[in-house]
C-alpha positions as CSV (number, residue, x, y, z in Angstrom):
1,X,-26.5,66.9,68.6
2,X,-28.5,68.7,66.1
3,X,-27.7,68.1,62.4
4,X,-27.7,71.1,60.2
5,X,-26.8,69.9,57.3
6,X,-23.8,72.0,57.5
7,X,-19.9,71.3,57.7
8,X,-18.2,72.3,61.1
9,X,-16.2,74.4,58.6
10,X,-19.0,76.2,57.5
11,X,-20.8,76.7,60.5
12,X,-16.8,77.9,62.4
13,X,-17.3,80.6,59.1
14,X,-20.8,81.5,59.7
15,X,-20.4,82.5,63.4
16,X,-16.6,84.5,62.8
17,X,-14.5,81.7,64.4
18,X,-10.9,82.1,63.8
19,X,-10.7,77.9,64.0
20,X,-13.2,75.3,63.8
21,X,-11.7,73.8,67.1
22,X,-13.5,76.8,69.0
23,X,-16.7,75.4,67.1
24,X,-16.0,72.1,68.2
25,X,-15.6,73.0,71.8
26,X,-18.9,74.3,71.7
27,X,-20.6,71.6,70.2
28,X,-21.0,69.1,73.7
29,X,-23.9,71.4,74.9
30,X,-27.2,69.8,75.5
31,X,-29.7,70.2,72.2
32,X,-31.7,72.4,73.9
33,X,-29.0,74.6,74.5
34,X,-28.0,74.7,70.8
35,X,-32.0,75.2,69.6
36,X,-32.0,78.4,71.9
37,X,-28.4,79.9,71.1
38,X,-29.4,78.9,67.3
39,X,-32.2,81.1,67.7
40,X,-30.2,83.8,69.4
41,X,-27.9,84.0,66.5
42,X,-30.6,83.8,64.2
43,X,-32.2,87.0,66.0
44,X,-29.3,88.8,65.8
45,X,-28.0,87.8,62.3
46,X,-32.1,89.3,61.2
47,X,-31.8,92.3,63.0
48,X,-28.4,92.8,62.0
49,X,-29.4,92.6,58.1
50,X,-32.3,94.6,59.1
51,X,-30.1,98.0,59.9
């Protein structure tokens, strides 16, 4: 898993999870996985702060 230096809690916050078990049920996908739907989100957090 990557580490990010962040809690679950903060990362269930971050991405508008009602619970951090959703967050955790996430978290068994392969690293790769996580590096490209961390970059999605990051994408879409930048263009959503750019509008």
């Amino acid at each position: 898993m990557i580490e990010l230096g962040y809690s679950p809690i903060q990362i269930a916050e971050r991405l508008g999870h009602e619970s951090v078990t959703i967050t955790e049920r996430y978290s068994h996908l392969y690293p790769s996985v996580q590096k490209q739907m961390a970059d999605k989100l990051n994408k879409a957090f930048e263009e959503n702060d750019d509008g």
